[in-house]
Each structure stands twice: as C-alpha cells, then as structure tokens.
Rosetta silent file (secondary structure, phi, psi, omega in degrees, C-alpha in Angstrom):
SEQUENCE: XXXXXXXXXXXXXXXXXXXXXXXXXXXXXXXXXXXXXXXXXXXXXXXXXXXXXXXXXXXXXXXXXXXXXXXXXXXXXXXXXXXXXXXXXXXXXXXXXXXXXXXXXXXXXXXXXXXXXXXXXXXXXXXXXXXXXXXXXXXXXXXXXXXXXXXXXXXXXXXXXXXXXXXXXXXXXXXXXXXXXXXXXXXXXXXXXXXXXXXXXXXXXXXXXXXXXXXXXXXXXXXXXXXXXXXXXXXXXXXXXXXXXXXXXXXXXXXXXXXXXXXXXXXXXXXXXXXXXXXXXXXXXXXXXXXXXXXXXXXXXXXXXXXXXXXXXXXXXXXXXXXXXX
SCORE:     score description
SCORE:     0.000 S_00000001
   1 L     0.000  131.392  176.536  108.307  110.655  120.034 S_00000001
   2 L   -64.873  171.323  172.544  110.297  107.375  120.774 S_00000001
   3 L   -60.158  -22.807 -151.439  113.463  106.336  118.922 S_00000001
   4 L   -85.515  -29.999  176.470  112.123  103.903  116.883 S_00000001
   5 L   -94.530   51.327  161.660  110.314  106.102  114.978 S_00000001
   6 L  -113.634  107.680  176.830  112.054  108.090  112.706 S_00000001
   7 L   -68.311   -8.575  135.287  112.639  106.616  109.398 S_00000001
   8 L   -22.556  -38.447 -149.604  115.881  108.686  108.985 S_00000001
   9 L   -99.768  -32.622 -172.201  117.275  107.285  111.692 S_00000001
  10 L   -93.023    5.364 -178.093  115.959  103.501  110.894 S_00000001
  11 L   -93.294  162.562  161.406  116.827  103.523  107.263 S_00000001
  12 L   -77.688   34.255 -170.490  119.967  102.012  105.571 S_00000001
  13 L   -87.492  160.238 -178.922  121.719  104.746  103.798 S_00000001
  14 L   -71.667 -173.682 -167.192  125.215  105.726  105.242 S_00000001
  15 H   -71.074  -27.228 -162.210  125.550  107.951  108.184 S_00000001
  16 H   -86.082  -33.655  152.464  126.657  110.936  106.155 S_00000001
  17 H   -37.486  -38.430  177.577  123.798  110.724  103.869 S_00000001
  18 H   -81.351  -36.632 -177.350  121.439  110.605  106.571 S_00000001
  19 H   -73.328   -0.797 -168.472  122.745  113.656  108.217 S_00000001
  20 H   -76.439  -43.510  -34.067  123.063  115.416  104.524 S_00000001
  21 H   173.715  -85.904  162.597  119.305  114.789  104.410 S_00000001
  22 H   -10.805  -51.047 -122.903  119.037  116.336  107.828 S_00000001
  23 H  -118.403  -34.178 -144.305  120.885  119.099  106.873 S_00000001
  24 H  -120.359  -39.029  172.852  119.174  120.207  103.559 S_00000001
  25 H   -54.119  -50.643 -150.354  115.256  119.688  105.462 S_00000001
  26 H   -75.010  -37.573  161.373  116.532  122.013  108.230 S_00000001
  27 H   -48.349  -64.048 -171.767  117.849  124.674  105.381 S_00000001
  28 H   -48.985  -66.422 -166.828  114.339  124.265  103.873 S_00000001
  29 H   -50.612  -31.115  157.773  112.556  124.799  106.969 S_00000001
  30 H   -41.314  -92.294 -169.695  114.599  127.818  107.584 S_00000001
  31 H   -42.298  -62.666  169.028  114.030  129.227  104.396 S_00000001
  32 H   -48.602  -38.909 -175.853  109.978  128.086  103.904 S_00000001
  33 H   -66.976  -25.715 -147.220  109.654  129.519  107.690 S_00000001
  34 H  -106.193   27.274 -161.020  110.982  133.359  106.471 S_00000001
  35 L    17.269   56.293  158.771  108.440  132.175  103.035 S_00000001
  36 L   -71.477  -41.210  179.097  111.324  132.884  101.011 S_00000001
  37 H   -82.600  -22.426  174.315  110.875  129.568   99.045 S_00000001
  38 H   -63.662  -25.617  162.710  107.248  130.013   98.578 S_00000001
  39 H   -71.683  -56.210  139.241  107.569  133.221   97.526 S_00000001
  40 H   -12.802  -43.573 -147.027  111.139  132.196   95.376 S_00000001
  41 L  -139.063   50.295 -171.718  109.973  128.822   93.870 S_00000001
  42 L   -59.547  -16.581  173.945  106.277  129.338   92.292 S_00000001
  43 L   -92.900   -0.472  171.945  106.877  125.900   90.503 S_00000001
  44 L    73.691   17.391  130.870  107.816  124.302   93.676 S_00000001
  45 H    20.966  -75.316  172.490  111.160  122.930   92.082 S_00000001
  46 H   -50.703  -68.715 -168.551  112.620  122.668   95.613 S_00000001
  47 H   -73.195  -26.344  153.141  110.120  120.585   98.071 S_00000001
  48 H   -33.552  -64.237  153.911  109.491  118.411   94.611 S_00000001
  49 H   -51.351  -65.475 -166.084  113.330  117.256   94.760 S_00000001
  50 H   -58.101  -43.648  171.430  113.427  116.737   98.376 S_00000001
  51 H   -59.989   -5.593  155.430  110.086  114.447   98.021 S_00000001
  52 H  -118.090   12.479  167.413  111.863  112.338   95.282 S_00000001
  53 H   -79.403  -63.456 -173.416  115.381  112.317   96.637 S_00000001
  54 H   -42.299  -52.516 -176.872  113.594  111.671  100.141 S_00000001
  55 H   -58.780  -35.175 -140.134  111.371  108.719   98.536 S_00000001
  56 H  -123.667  -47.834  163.174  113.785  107.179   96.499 S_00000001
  57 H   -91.822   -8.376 -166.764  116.718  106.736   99.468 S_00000001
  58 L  -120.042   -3.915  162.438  114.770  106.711  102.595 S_00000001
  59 L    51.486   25.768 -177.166  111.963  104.658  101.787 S_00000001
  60 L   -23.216  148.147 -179.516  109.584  105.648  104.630 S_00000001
  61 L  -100.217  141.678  168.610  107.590  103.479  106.656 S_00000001
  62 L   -64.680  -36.624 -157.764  104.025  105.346  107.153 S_00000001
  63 L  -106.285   20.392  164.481  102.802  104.344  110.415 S_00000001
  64 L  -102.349  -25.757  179.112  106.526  105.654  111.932 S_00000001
  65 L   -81.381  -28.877  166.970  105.441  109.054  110.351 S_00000001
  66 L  -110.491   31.003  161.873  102.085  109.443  112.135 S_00000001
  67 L   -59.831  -64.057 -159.798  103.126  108.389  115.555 S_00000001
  68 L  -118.421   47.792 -177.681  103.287  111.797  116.599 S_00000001
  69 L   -80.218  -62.345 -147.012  100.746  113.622  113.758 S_00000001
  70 H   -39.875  -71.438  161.373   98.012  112.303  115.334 S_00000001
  71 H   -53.924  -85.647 -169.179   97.840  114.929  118.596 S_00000001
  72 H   -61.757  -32.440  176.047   98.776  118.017  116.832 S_00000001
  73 H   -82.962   -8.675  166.688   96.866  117.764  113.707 S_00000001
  74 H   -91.880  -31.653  159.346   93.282  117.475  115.349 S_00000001
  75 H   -44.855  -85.623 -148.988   94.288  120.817  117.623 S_00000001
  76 H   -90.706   16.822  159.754   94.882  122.415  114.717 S_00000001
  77 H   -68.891  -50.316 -171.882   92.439  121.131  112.454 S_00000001
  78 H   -74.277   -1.629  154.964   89.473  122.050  114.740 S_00000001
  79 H   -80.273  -20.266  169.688   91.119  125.693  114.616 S_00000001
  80 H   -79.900   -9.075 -169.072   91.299  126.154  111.256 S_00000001
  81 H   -93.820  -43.967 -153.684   87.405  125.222  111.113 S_00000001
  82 L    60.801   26.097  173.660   86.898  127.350  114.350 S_00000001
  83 L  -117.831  124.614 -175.890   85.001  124.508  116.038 S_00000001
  84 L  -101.211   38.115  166.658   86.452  123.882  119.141 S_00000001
  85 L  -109.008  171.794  179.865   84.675  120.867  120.965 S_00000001
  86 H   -68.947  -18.839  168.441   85.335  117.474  123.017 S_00000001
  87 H   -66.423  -29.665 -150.791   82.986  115.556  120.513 S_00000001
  88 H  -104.477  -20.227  175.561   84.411  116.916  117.745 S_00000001
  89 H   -82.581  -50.261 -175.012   88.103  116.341  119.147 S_00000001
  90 H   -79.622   -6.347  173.149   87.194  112.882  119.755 S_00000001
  91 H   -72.667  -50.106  171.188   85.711  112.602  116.940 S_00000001
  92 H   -84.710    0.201  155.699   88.308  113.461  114.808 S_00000001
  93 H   -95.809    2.335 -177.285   90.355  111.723  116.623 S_00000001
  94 H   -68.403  -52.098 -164.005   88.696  108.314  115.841 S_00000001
  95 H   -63.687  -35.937  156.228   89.115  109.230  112.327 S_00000001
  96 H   -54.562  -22.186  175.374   93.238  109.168  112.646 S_00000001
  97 H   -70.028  -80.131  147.757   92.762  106.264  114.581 S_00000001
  98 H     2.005 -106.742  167.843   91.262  104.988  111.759 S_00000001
  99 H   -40.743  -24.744  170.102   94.036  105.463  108.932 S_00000001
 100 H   -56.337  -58.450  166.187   96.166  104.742  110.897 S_00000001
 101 L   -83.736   19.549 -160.767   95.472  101.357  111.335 S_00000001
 102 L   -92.462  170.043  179.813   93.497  100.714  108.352 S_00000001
 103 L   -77.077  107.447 -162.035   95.259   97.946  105.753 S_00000001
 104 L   -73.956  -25.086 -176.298   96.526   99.729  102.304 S_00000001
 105 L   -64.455  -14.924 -174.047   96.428   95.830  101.249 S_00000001
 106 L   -54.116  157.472  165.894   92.819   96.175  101.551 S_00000001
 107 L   -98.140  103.560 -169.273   90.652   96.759   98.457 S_00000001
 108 L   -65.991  136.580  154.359   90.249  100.544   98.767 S_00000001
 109 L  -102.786  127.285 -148.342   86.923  101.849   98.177 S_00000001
 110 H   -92.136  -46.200 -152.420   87.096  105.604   98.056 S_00000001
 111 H   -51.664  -32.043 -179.394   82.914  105.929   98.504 S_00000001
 112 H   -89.285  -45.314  171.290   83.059  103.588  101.774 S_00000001
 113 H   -68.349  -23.162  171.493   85.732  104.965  103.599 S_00000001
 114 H   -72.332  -32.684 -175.922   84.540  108.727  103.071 S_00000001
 115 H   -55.017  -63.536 -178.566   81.272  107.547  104.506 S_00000001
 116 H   -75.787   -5.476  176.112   82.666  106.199  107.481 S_00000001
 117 H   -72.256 -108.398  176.121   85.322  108.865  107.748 S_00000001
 118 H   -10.301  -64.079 -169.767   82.056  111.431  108.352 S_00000001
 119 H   -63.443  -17.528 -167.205   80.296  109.021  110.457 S_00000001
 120 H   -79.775    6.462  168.050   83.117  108.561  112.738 S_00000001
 121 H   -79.099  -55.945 -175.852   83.746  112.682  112.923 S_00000001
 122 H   -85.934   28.662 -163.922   79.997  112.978  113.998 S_00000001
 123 H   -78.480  -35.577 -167.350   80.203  109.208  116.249 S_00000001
 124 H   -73.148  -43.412  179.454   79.968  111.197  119.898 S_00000001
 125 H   -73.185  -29.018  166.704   76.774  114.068  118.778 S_00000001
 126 H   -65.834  -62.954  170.521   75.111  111.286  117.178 S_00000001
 127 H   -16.342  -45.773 -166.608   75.776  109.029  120.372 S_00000001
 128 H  -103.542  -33.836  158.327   74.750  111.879  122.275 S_00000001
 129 H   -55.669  -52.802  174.767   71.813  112.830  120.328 S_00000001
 130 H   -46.012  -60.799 -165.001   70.168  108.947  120.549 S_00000001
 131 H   -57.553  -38.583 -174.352   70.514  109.181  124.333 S_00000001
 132 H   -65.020  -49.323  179.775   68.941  112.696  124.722 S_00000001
 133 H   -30.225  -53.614 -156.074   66.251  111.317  122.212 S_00000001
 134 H   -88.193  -61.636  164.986   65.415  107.975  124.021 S_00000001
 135 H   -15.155  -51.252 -161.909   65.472  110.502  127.404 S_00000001
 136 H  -107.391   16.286  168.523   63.132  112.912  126.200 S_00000001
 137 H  -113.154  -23.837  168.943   60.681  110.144  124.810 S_00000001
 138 H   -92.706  -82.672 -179.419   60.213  108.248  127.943 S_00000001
 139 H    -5.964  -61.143  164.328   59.695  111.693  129.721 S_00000001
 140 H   -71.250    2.940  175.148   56.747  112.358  127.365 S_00000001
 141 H   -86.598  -59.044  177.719   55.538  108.976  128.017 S_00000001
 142 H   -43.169  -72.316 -174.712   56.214  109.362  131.765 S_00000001
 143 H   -30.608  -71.572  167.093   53.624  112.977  130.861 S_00000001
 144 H   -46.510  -45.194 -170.631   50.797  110.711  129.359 S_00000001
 145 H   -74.281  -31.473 -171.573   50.535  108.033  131.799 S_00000001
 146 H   -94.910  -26.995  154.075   50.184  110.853  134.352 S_00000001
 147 H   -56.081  -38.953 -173.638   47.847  113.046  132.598 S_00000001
 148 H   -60.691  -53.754  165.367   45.793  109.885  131.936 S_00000001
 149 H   -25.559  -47.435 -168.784   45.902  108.914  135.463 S_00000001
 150 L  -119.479   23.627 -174.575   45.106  111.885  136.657 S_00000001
 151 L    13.550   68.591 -155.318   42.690  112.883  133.742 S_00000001
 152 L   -95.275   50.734 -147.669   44.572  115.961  133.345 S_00000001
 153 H   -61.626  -63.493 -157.589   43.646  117.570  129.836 S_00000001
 154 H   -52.114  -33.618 -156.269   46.131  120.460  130.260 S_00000001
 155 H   -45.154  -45.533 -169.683   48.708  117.915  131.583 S_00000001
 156 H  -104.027    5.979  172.390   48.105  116.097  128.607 S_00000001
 157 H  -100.010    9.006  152.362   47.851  118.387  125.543 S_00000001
 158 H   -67.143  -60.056  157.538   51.187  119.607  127.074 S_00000001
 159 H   -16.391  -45.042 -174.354   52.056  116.002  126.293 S_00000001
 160 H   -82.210  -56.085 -154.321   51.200  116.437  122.819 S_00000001
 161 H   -70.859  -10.179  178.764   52.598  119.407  122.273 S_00000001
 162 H   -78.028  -36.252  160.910   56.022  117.989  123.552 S_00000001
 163 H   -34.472  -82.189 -138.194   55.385  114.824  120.646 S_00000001
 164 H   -43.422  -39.288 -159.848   54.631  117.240  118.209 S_00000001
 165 H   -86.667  -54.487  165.578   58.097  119.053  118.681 S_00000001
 166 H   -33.583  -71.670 -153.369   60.011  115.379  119.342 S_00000001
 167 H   -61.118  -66.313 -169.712   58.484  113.796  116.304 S_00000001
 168 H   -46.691  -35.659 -154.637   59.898  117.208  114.312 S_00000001
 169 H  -108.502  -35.164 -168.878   63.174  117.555  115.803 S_00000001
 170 H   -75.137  -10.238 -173.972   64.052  113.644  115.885 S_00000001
 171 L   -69.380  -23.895 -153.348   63.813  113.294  111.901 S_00000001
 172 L  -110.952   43.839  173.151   67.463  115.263  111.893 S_00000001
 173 L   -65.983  -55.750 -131.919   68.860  112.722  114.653 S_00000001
 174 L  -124.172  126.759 -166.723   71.759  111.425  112.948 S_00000001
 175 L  -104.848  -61.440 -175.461   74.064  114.000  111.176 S_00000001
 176 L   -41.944  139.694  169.226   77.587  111.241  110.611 S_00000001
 177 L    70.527   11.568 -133.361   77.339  109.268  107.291 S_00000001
 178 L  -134.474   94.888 -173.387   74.232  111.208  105.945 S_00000001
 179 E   -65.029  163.498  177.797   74.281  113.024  102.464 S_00000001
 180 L   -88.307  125.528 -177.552   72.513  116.347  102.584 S_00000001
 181 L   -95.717   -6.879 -172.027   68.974  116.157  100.985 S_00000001
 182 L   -87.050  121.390  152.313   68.006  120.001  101.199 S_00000001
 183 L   -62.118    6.357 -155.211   68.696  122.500   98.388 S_00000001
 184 L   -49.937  142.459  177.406   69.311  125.454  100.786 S_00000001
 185 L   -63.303  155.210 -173.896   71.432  128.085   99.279 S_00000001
 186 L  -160.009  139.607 -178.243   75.043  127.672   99.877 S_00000001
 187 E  -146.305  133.989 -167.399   77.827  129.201   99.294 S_00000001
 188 E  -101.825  150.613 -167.019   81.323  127.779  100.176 S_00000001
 189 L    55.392   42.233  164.281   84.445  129.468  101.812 S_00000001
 190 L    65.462   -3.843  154.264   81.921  132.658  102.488 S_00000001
 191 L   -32.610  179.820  163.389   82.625  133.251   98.518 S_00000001
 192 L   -93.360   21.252  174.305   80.737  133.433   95.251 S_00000001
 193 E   -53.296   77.911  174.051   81.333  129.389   95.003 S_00000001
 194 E   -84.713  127.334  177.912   77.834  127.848   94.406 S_00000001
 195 L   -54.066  111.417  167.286   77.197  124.352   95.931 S_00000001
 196 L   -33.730 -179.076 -169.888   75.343  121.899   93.613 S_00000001
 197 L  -103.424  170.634  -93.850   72.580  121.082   94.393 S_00000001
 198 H  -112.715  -81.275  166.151   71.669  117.844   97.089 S_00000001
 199 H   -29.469  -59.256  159.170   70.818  115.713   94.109 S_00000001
 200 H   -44.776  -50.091   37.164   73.561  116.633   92.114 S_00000001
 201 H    91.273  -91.344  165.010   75.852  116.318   94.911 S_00000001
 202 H   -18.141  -72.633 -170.547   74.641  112.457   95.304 S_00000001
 203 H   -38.153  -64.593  167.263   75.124  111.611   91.854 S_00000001
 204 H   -15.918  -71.874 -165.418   79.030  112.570   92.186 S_00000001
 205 H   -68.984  -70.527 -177.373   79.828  110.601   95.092 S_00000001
 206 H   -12.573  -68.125 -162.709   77.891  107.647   93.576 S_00000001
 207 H   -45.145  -18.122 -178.950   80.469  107.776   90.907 S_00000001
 208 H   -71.751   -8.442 -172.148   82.819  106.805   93.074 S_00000001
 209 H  -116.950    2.296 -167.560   81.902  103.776   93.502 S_00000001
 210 L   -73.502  175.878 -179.739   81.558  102.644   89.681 S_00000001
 211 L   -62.176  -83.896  165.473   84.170  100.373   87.599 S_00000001
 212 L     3.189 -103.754 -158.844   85.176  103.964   85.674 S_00000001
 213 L   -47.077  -28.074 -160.257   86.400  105.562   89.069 S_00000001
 214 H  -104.097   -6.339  150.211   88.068  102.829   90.547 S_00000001
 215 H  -114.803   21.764 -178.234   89.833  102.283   87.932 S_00000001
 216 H   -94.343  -41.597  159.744   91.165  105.315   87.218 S_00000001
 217 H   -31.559  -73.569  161.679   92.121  105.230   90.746 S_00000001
 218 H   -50.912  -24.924  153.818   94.376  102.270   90.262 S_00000001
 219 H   -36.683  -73.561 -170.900   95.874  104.237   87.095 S_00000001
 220 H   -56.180  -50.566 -166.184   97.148  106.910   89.247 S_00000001
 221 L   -51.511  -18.214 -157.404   98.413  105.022   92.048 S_00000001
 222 L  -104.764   27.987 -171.462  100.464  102.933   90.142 S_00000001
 223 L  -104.934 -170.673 -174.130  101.520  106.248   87.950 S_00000001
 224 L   -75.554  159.462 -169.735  104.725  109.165   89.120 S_00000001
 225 L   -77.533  -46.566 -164.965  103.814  110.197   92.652 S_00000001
 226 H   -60.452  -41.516  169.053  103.121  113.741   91.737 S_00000001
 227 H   -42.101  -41.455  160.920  100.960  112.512   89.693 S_00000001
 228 H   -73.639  -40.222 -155.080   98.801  110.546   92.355 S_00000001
 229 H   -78.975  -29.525 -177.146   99.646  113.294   94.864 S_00000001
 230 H   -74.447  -26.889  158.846   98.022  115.964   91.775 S_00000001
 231 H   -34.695  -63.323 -161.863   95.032  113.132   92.109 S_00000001
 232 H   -79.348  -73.395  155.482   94.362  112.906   95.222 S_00000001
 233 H     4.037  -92.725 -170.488   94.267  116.586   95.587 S_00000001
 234 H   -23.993  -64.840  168.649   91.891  117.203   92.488 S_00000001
 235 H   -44.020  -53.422  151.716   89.480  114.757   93.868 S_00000001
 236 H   -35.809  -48.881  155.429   89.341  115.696   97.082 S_00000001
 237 H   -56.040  -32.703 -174.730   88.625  119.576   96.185 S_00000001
 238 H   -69.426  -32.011 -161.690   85.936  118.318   93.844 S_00000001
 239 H  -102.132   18.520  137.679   84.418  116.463   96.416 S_00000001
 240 H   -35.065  -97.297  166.262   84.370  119.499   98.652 S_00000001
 241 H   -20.240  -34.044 -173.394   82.981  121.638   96.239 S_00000001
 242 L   -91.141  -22.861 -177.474   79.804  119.621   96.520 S_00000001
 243 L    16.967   72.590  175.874   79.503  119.273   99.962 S_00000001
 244 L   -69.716  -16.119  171.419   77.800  116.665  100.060 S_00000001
 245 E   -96.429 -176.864 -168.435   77.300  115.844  103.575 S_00000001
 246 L   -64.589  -39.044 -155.430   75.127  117.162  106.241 S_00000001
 247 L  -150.832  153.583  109.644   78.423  118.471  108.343 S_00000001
 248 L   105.451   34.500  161.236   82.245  118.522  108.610 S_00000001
 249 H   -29.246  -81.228  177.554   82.659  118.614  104.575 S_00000001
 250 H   -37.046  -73.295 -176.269   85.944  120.533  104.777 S_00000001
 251 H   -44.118  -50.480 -173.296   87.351  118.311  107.889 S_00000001
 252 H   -87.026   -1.998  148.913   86.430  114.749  106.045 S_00000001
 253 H   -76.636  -23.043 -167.372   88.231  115.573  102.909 S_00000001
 254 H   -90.366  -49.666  157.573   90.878  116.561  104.243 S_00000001
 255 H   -44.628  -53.711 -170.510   91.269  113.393  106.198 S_00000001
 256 H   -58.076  -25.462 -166.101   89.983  111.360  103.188 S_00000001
 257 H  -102.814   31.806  170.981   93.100  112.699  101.235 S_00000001
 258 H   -90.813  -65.808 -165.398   95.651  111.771  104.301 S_00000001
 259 H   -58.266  -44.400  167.962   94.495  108.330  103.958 S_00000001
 260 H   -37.142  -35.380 -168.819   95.081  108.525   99.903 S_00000001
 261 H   -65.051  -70.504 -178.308   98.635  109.515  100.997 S_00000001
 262 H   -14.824  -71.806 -172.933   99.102  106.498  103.512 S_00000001
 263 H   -40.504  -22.602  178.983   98.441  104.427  100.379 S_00000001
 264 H  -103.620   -7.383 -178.947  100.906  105.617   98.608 S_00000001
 265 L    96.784    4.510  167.536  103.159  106.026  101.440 S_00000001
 266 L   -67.613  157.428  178.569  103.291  109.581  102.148 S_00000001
 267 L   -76.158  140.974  161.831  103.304  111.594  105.085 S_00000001
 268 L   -25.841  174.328  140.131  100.253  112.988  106.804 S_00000001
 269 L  -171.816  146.850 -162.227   99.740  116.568  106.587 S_00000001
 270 L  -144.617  160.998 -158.742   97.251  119.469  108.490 S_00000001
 271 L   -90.055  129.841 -178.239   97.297  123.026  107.894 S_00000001
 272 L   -89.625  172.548  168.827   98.449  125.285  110.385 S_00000001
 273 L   -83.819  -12.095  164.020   96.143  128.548  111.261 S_00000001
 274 L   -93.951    7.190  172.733   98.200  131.018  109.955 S_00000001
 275 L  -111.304   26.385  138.044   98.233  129.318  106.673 S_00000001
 276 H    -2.449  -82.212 -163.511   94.869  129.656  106.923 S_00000001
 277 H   -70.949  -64.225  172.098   94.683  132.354  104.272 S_00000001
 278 H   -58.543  -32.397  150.318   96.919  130.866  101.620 S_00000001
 279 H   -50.718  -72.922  165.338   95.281  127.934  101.727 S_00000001
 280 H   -70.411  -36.416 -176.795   91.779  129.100  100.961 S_00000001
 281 H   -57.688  -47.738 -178.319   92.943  131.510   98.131 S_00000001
 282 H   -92.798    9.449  144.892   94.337  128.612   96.215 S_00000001
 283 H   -78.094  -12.453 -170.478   91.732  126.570   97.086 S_00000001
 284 H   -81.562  -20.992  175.298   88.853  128.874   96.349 S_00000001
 285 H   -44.395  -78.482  165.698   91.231  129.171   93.071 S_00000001
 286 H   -30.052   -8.383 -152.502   90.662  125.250   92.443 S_00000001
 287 H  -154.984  -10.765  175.743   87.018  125.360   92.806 S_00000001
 288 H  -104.057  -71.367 -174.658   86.031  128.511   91.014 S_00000001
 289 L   -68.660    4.707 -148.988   88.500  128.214   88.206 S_00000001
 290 L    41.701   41.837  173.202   89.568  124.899   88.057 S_00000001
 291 L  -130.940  144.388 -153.443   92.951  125.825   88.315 S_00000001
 292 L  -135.772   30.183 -161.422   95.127  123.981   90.893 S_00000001
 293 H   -91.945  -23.545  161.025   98.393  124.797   90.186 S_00000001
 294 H   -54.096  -37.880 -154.501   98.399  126.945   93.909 S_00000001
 295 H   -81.204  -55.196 -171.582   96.969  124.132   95.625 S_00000001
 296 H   -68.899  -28.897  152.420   99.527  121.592   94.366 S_00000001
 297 H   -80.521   -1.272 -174.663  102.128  123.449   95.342 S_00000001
 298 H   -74.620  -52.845 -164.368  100.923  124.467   98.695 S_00000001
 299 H   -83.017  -12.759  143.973  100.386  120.483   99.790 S_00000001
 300 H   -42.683  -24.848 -145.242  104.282  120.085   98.363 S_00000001
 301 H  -114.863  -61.284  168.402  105.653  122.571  100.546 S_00000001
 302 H   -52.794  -55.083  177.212  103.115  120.640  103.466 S_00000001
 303 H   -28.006  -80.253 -176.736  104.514  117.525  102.105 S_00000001
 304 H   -30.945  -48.740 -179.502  107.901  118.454  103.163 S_00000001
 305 H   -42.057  -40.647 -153.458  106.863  120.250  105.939 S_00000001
 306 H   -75.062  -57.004 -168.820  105.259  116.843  107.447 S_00000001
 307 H   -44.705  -37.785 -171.327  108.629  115.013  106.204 S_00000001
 308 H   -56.796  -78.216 -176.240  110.615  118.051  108.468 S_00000001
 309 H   -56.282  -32.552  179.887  108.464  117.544  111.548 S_00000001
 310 H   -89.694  -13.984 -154.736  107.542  113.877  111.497 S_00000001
 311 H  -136.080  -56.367 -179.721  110.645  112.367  110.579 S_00000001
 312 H   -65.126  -26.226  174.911  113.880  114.754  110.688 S_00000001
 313 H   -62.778  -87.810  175.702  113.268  116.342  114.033 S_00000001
 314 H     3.119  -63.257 -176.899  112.821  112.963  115.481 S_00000001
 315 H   -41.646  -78.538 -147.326  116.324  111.750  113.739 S_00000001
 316 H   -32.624  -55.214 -174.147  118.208  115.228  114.844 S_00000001
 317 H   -61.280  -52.952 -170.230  116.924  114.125  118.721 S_00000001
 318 H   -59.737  -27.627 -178.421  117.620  110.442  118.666 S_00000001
 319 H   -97.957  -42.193  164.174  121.474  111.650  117.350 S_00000001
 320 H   -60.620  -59.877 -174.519  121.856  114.447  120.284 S_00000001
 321 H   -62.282  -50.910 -167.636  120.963  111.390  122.725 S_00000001
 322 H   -83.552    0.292  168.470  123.224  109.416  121.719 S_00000001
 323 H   -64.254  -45.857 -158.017  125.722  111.897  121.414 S_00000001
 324 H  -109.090   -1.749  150.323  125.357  113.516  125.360 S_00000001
 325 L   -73.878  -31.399 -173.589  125.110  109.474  125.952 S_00000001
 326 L   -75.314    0.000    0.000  128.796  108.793  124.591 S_00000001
C-alpha cells in the first residue's frame, strides 16, 4: 500500500491523537484476535465506540480504504464459497472494480446495481458460454452441409441429434443478471431455511425499485450510522434469503452491501474462512428467526477489523519509514 493512502496518516488531528488511535485499534486487534472481545462484549460496546470516535475525528476518505481490499477480499471470498476459479476471480473482481469507482453522487438504485453486480460476477462464463455456443452451432451447420452434400442420412440425423441437444442446452446460456424462474426445492446454508419460491422471489426484488423502498432508503442514510449499517445488513440478508438469482446469491449480496457502506463512507469488509462458522450461525439466526442481533455485531467487529487492516496498518508503516528515514 502507498503512503498516500491511509486516512490516519492524511487526516488533521494532532500527532498524538493519531497515534492514540493507533494504539487503541492495535489493543483491539490483539484482544478480538485471542476472541476475548467477542466473547467479552455480546453488545459490541467496544468496536461501536471505536466506529464513532473513528468517524467523528478521522473522517475517512473511502476510496483510500479499498486501495488494498480489493486483492485480498476476492481470495477469500471465493474460499468461503469454496469456488475457486479464474472466471469467477475475475469476475468478482470486476465487481470491486465497480464500487470502487462508482459515484455515491449518483442516484442510487438498489434494484439496478444488484443486477449488474450479478451480471458482472457471471461476465467471463457467460462470455465464454456465447463463444462455445456460436462454435458448436457453426459445427452443426458445418455437419448438414456435409451430410447434404454427401447425402449422408446417418451423417445427418447425427446432425439433428446434435440441434436437438444445442437447442436444449442453449435456453440456460446466460446465468449473470437472470432471476431464477424454477421452483426447485431449496434449501439455504444446507439448513432447514426454505427459499421462496421463483415468483415470490421476483416480487421482492421488484420492490426495490418502488417510491416506498427508495425512500425508506434515503431515511436511513441520512439517519445514526448504526442505524444505516443495521439497514444495510437487514436488507441484504433478506435479499439472500430469497435467492433470487440463478447463481452467486451469497457472493452478490455481500458485495451489494460493501457498496451500501461506500455510500455512507464506511470501510469494505470480507469474511475470513475461519469465521466461516460464526458467520453462518448468526446468519442462519437472521433468516430463520428474524433475529439479527449476532449478525450486527459480527459486521461491527468486521467493521473495525477493515478500519485495523485498511487504514491503521498502513499509518503504523508510513510512521516506521519515516522514522528509519530520520
């Protein structure tokens, strides 16, 4: 990470402040690493102060905080998922790409950015579907002209039977952007959580796009951050729970509620794999029982974490160089 980006280190607070700051993340981090406060602090008391202490003198800039998110959070996204590929890497890396640059001045739409958040997770396997598609359709083409030619009946109901199979297989070309239209049973985090159904499912996200929602949006943001940050959350789980797309449900919510942060000015934040486990218990919490009071503190404790790693580490190095420079 370069110098410029820490907003410790770029903010205007005195010197002693910034290292107090410093001083009281790395004590957290300590403490949160042995789970002592997580264990210690079930109302989350602790990473709540440091995120309005933090907020309220250091005034982060966002796009200094996901300089170096960006890399490590798609490793360990596609591990907590357990899909490990180069589409799916690049894929998700489009989507950080994405938030990164997009404009908070913008008139946020929730319904259009999750849409394109999903297509741009699935942009290389669709890419890569069209071309094998348009491949394996001149090939049967290629089949016909040479059965006819060579007035080849097996030649050519081999032809056919390669249509017949195309035409079947080519309906499910495009997976990115796509709600799921199938009732199949489903059940989410391997649980007794049952998925609405397809329809149902639809209906939801449609809401999102209504007067109602968007301005309820605009409530929260301009409401206490925990309050947005308890928002963002909620939503996000609900629209999980429905799993409404074809693919990458989990992965595009999770993104979708990054970018809610940006707006508000928050730090990124991705799950590591050992918190794996603590993670789904209070989320499966959230979604069976409606009760979210695990969940909200788990992404506090990730706030901080994000604040630790994106922004104080940074500082502490940019202050050793110039230290072993003097």
């Amino acid at each position: 990470m370069t110098s410029n980006n820490s907003n410790l280190y770029n903010s205007h607070v005195e010197m002693d402040m910034r290292d107090l700051f410093s001083i009281t993340f790395s004590l957290y981090n300590m403490a949160e690493g042995y789970k002592i406060l997580y264990r210690k602090d079930p109302r989350s008391m602790i990473p709540k102060k440091l995120i309005s202490l933090y907020f309220d003198k250091i005034k982060p800039n966002y796009a200094r905080m996901i300089y170096s998110f960006k890399k490590k959070y798609v490793a360990n996204e596609i591990l907590l998922e357990k899909n490990d590929t180069i589409d799916q890497r690049r894929g998700l890396k489009d989507v950080y790409d994405f938030i990164q640059n997009y404009d908070v001045n913008n008139n946020f739409d929730i319904l259009t950015c999750t849409l394109l958040i999903n297509s741009l997770l699935w942009k290389y396997r669709d890419q890569k579907f069209v071309e094998d598609t348009k491949e394996r359709e001149e090939e049967i083409n290629k089949l016909f002209e040479e059965a006819k030619k060579e007035k080849n009946l097996a030649k050519y109901r081999q032809a056919e039977e390669l249509r017949r199979n195309f035409n079947a297989t080519s309906k499910q070309s495009k997976i990115g952007g796509r709600f799921r239209t199938k009732d199949e049973e489903v059940r989410l985090l391997g649980l007794d959580i049952k998925v609405p159904s397809s329809n149902e499912a639809i209906i939801f996200m449609n809401t999102f796009a209504s007067k109602e929602k968007k301005d309820e949006f605009n409530k929260y943001l301009k409401d206490d951050v925990f309050e947005y940050i308890n928002y963002c959350i909620r939503i996000t789980t609900e629209m999980m729970r429905n799993q409404p797309f074809l693919d990458g449900n989990k992965r595009t919510f999770r993104s979708l509620l990054n970018l809610l942060f940006k707006i508000r000015n928050l730090p990124p934040v991705y799950i590591k794999t050992n918190e794996r486990t603590v993670y789904k218990n209070a989320l499966y919490k959230a979604m069976k029982n409606n009760d979210y009071g695990e969940l909200y503190n788990f992404y506090y404790f990730k706030i901080c974490d994000s604040i630790y790693e994106l922004d104080i580490l940074p500082y502490q190095s940019k202050k050793d160089s110039s230290i072993i420079k003097m």
